[in-house]
N, C-alpha and C positions, 0 to 999 in steps of 0.2 A: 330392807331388813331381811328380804327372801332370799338374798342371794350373799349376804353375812350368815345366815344361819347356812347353807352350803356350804359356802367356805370353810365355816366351823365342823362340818359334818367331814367334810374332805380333807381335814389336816387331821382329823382326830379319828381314825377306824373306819369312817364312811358312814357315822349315825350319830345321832346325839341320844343315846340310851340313857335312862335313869341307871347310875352307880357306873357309867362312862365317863370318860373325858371330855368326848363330845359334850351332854348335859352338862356337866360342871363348869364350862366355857359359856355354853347358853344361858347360865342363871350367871353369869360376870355381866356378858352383854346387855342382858336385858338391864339389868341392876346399872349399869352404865349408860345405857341410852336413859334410863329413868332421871337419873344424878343428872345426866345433862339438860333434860327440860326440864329441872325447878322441882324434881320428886326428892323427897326422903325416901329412897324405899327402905321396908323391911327384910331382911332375907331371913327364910323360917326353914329352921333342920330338920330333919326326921331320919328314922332309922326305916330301912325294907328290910327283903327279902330279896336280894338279889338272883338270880336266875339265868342258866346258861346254858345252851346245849354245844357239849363238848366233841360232837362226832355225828356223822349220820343216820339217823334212826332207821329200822329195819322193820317192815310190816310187810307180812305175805299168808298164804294158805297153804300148810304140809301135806292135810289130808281132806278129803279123797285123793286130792291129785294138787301138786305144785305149783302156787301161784307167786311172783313175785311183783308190790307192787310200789311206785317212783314218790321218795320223799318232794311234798313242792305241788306234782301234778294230782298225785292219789290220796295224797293223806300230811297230815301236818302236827308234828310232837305240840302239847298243849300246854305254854307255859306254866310252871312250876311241875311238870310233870316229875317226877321220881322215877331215878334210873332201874334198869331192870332189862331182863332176859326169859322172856314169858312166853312159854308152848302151852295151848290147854285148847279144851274145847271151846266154842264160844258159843253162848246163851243168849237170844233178843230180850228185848225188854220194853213190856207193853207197846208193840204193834200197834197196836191203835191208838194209841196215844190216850186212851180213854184219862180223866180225869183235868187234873194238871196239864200235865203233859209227859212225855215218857220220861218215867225216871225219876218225877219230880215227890213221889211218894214211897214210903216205906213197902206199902203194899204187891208197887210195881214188882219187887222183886220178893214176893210172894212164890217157896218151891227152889229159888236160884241154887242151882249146885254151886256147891265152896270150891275156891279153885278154876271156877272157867273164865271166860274172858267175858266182858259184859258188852252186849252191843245195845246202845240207846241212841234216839233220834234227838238233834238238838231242837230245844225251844221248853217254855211252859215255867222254867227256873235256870237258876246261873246252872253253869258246868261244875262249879264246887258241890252246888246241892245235889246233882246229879250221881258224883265222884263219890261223896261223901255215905248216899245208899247202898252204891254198889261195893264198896269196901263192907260197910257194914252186913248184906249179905254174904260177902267172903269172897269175892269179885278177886282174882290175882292181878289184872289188868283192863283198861274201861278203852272205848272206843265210842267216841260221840258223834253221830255222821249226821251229815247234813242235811238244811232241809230241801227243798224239792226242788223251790224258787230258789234258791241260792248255789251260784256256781262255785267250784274249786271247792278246795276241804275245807275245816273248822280249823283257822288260826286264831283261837280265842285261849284265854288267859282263865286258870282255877283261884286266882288273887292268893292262895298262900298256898307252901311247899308241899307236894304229897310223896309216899312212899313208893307209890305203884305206879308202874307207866300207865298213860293216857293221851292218847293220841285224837288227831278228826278227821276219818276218814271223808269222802264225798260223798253226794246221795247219792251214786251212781255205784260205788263201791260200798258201800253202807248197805244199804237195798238189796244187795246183790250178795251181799252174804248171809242177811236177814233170811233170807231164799232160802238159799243151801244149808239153814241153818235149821229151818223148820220143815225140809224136805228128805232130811236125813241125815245131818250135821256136818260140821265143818270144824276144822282142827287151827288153828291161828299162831304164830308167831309175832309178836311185840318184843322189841328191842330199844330201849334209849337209854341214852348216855347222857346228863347232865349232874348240872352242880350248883349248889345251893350255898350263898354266907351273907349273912347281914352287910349292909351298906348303906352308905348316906346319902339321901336326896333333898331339893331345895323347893319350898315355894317361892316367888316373890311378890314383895303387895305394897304398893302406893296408894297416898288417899291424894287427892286435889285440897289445896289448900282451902277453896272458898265451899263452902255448903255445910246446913247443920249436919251435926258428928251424930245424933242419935236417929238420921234418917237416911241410909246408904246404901247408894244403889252399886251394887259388887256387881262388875264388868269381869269374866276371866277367860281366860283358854287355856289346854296346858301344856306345858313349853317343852317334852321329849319327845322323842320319835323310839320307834322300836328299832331293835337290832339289827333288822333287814336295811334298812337306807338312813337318808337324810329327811325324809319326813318335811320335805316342802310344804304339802297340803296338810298332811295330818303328823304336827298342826303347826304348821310353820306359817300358813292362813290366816289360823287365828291370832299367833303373836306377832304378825306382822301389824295385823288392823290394829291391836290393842295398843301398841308404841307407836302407831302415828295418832291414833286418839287421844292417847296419853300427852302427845306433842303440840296436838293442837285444841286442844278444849281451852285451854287459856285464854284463846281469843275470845271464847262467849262471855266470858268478863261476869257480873251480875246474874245470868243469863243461868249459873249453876248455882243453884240453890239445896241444893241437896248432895253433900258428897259423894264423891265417884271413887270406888274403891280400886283399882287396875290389878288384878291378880293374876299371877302366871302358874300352875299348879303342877310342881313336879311330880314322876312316880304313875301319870294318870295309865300309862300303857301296859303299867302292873296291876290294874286292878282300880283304877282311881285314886289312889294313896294318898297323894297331896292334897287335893281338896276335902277329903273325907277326914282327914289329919286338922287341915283345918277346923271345920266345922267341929271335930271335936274338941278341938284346943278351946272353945268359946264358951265363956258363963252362959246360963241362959237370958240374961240383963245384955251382954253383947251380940244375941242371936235377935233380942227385940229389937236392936237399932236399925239390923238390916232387913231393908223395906222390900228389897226384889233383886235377884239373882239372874242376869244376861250370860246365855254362855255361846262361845264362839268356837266349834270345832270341826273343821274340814270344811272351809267354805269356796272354796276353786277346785271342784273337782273339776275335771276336764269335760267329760260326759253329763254336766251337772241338773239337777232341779233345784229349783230354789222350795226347799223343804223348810218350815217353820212346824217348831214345836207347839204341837195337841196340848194348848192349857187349857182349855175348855171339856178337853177328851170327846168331842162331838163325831170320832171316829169309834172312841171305846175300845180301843187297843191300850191305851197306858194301864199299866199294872196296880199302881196305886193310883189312890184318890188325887190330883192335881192341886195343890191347894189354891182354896178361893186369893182370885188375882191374877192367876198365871192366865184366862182368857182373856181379862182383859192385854195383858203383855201380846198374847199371842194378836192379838185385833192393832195392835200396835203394828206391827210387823206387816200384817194382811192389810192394813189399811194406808201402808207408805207402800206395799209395790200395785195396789189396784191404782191409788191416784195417777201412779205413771204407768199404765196399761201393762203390769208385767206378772201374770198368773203367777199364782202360789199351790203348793200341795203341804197339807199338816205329813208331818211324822211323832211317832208316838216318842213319851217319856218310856225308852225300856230300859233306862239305868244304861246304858252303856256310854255316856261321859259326865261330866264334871257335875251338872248339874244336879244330879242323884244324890249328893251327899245334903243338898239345900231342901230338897222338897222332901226329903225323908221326916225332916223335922220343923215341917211346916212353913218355907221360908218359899213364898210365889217365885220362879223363874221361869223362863223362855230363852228361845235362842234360836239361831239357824244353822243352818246345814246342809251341803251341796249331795250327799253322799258317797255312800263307801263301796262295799261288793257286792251290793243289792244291784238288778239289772232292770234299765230304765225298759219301762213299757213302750210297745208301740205310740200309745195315747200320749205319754207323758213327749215321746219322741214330737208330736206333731205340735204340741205346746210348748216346746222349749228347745226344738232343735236337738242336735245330737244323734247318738247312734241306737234305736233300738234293740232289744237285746244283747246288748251290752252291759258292764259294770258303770257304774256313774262313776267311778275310778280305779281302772282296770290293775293301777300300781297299788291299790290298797297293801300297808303293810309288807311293802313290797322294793329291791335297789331299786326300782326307777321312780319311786317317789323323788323327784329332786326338782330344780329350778326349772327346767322343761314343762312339768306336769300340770301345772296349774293355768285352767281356763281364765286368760284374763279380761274377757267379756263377764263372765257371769261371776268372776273375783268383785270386779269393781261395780257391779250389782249389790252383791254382799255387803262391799264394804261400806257403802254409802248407806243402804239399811241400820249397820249395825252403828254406825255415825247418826241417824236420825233419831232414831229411837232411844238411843242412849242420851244424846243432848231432851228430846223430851223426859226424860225421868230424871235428869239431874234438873229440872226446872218443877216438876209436879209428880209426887208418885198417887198421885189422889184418886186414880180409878181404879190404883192395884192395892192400896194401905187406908186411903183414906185419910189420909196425911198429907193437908195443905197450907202454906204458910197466910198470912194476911198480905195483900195487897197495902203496900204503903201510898198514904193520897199525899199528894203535895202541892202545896198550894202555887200560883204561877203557874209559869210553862212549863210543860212536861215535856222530858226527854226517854226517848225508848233507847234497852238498854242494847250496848253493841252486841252485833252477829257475827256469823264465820266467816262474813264477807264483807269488806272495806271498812272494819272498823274503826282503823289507821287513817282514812281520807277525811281532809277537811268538812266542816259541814256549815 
């Protein structure tokens, strides 16, 4: 499937983007491998905001003295940014991050001169909430720089169009003008070129024939990659696992008692679109059916940990309340790679994939995750191999996401997890809803029912 979705990526622009060709091939495929093991699937439309950058963006320092610095290595235009040609002074923005987090409140820009350039540190809320203050201070252009721990600029995403450019410097260059900014000022240049129009993008959704319809366990990942590559890992990872599951659950025969929903969620690398598009297409009579939400994205990094989602929040980093269930999900996951001696680390729910659109409205999910541009620890290094101080995948986002990139020692880790765990909740979701069917007795000899293995052999 990893090396179809390449193909696909290399005949069509070198990406499979939401409102590309690429993507529109991706939702045929998948929609067609589904059709051929025995799925009906659904394909479900939506309109975006499509997004482009049409030339190379220009950020440097005029005054005191001329800096010019390298789109890529220094700083990165922030999807949906609004084009523009910005000279002004530039202004920090809560240093200390006191509160929230910088930027994340009105107050932040308590004083802001109208007109200057706005410098904020990333974290604490989205980059839209960030965006969204400093316009209304009178911001002419925003610069979101990075955090401390995090290498390379912010190539993060404001989910819908803005007027004004907005770029993500590094913390290395973010920092360093925060300086010169409160040491006697700094004069800023921002320049981008993009383009903005509506377009259409695709979910797709299989249910399994066998399991009650009012008790469903939603499997998904989401099936684009960004503009920059083919997006093997993210998330060609996860739709790969999801169409060999989807192919092979049928052998559990009986064994699925609870339907298994297969979703592919277009638009995710705009903002989340598709699954959030979902969830609101849904009565709230069709939000009670589904019992727990599995999500699958980036799971072969190269550099990888086997990260499982904080439903319990026993780290206390997830933003919102996890809803009751999701620890048990997550003990799920913890408790298939302890049996086979293979350490696990939690990562928090910070909304940044699919699964955010499920727990906002109270629906338990979990999932896993290899990682993205976060840089694996020494410690994490000596529990999982790999390169210390390093990215867990150095192509995030990036051309050389493609068939090459994906660790296939800790791929097929993954994928067996996310095989485990899912065939257990298509049999019981009873430690995460509470919802379990009877046991039927039968008189005579009793037959157990087929498994994923030799269910075909005489007995």
């Amino acid at each position: 499937h990893q090396k179809n979705l390449q193909k696909i990526a290399d005949a069509n622009g070198g990406n499979r983007a939401a409102g590309l060709p690429g993507s529109e091939i991706t939702v045929k495929y998948i929609a067609d491998q589904l059709r051929r093991a025995g799925y009906k699937p659904k394909i479900q439309d939506f309109t975006f905001d499509f997004w482009q950058e049409l030339s190379e963006p220009v950020f440097g320092q005029t005054a005191p003295e001329q800096r010019a610095f390298t789109p890529g290595d220094d700083f990165a235009t922030m999807q949906y940014s609004g084009a523009g040609d910005v000279t002004a002074a530039a202004t920090p923005v809560d240093t200390e991050s006191e509160g929230v987090g910088s930027g994340c409140e009105p107050e932040d820009f308590a004083g802001f001169p109208e007109g200057n350039i706005a410098l904020i540190q990333r974290g604490g809320c989205t980059f839209a909430l960030k965006t969204d203050h400093a316009i209304a201070a009178g911001a002419s252009a925003v610069a979101i720089y990075q955090l401390p721990d995090q290498p390379g600029p912010v190539a993060g995403t404001l989910s819908a169009p803005y007027d004004v450019p907005v770029i993500g410097p590094t913390n290395a260059v973010g920092t360093d003008l925060v300086r010169r900014a409160q040491d006697g000022g700094v004069t800023l240049r921002i320049k981008t070129d993009t383009f903005t129009e509506e377009r259409e993008a695709s979910n797709v959704v299989a249910d399994t024939r066998r399991g009650k319809k009012d008790n469903v366990v939603v499997v998904g990942a989401h099936l684009d990659s960004v503009a920059e590559g083919a997006g093997i890992n993210d998330n060609g990872s996860g739709v790969a696992a999801l169409l060999e599951m989807a192919k092979q659950i049928g052998k559990l025969g009986p064994k699925v008692r609870n339907t298994v929903r297969f979703a592919f969620w277009g638009a995710e690398e705009e903002g989340l679109l598709g699954s959030q598009h979902y969830v609101d297409s849904l009565s709230q009579a069709e939000r009670d059916k589904i019992a727990l939400n599995l999500n699958f994205d980036m799971i072969g990094s190269p550099n990888f940990v086997r990260f499982v989602y904080d439903g319990d929040n026993s780290e206390g980093q997830n933003p919102i309340e996890s809803p009751a269930g999701s620890g048990a999900i997550e003990k799920a996951f913890t408790d298939y790679f302890a049996a086979r001696g293979l350490p696990t680390d939690p990562t928090p729910f910070n909304g940044r994939s699919d699964y955010n659109a499920f727990i906002t409205v109270g629906i338990p999910a979990g999932g896993l995750f290899t990682g993205a541009e976060g840089i694996k620890t020494p410690e994490q290094a000596a529990r999982y191999g790999g390169t210390a101080g390093e990215a867990y995948d150095p192509c995030y986002h990036a051309a050389c996401d493609d068939y090459g990139n994906v660790n296939l020692e800790g791929y097929d880790q993954m994928i067996d997890a996310a095989a485990a765990v899912t065939q257990k909740f298509a049999y019981s979701t009873l430690t995460v809803n509470g919802n379990e069917l009877a046991k039927k007795r039968v008189r005579g000899k009793r037959h157990a029912p087929p498994g994923l293995i030799g269910h075909h052999s005489a007995r």
